[in-house]
N, C-alpha and C positions, 0 to 999 in steps of 0.2 A: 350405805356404801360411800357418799359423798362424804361424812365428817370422820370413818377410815383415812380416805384421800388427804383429807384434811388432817390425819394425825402422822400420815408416811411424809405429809410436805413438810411438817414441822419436824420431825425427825431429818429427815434428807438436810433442813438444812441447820439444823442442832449439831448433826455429824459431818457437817461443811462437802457433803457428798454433792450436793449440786447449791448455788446459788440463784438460779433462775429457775421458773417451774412456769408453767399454764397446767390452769385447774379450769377445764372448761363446766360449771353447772347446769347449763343450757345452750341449745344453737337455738337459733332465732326461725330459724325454719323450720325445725322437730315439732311433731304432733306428738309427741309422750304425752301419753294422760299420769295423772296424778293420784290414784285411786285412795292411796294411803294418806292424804290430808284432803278426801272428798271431794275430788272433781277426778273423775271417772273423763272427762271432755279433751280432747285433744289441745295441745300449748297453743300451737300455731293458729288452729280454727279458733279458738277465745280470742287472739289478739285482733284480728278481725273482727270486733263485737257490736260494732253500728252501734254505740251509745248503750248498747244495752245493758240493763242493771246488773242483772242477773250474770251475764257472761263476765261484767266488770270485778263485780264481787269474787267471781270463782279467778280472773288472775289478779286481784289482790292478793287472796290465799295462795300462789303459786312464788309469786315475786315476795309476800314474808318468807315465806318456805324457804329461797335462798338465800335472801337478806339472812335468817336465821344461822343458815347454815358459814357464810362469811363470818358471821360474830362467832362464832362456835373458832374457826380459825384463826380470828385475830385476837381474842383471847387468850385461847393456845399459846400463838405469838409473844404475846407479853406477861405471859406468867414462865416464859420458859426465861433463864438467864444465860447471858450473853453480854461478855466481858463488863461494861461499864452502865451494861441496861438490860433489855431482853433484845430475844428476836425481833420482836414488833419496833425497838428504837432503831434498831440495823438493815430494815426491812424495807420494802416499796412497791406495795399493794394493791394493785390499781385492780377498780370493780366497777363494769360497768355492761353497756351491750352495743351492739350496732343499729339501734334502731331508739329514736325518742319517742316515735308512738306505731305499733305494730298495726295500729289500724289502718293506718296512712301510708305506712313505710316509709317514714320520714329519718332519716339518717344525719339531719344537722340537731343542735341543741344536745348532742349525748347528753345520758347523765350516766359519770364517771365520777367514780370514790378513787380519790387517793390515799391509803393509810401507813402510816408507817412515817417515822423518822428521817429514811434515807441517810442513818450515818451522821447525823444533827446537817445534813442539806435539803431539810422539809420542813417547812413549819408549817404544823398540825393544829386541828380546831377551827377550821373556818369556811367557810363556801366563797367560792371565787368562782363569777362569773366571765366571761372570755367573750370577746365580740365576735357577732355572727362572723360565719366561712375563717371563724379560728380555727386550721386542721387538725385533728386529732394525733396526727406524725407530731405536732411539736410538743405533746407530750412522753409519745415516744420517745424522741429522741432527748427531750429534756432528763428524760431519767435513762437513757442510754449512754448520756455524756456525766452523769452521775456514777456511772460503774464504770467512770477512766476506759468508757469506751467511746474514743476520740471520733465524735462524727458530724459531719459540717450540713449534713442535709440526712431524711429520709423521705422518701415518697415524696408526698406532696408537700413537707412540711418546709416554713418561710422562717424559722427559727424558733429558739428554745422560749420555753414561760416563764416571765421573768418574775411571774409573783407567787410560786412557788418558794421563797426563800424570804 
């Protein structure tokens, strides 16, 4: 069902039907078990796994699973063309969760994928790290003022990323 999702969002926006999307592949609360890549265990109760090996391994195999399913998308993305590149050069991607470690519920440190061009306003290939209590709003908004939509604050955020570019 997800890599569907994932060929209607490449379509939607091949046929400029929408420009924005959310593809949610997991909430962070959900107990979906996973039967179909062998782990029968609820999401939620794994991320809570007290070190354990066992529990570690089975959401390794949950987090490839989507990792999987992103590359399946952003491939999509860049094999499709679109005027001077593809969608993925046109595109602005962002994959991540609300939580750095489910064990803990720790919500600072995300790890957040940003992929895509942004319209040659991203330059791609690199990890960039942001100092602690960096809000996650100034990513938002750095890619909201990206799509000429004019915005001086969001939530919590104390301004745009300037190493995005």
């Amino acid at each position: 069902h997800i890599r569907l999702m994932c060929d209607l969002v490449v379509l939607a926006f091949q046929a400029d039907v929408t420009r924005v999307c959310t593809l949610v592949l997991a909430n962070e609360g959900s107990n979906k078990p996973y039967p179909f890549i062998d782990v029968p265990d609820g999401h939620h109760d794994l991320s809570h796994h007290g070190n354990d090996k066992t529990k570690k391994a089975k959401i390794r195999k949950i987090n490839l699973f989507h990792t999987t399913q992103l590359a399946y998308l952003l491939q999509k993305l860049d094999k499709t063309p679109e005027g001077d590149g593809s969608l993925l050069d046109h595109s602005m991607i962002a994959y991540g969760s609300g939580n750095s470690d489910g064990n803990k519920h720790n919500h600072d440190d995300l790890p957040i994928l940003l992929a895509g061009g942004g319209c040659g306003t991203l330059k791609t290939g690199r990890h960039i790290r942001y100092s602690n209590e960096t809000p996650l709003n100034n990513l938002w908004l750095s890619l909201l003022n990206r799509m000429d939509v004019d915005v001086a604050r969001l939530g919590d955020s104390t301004g745009e990323l300037s190493q995005l570019v």
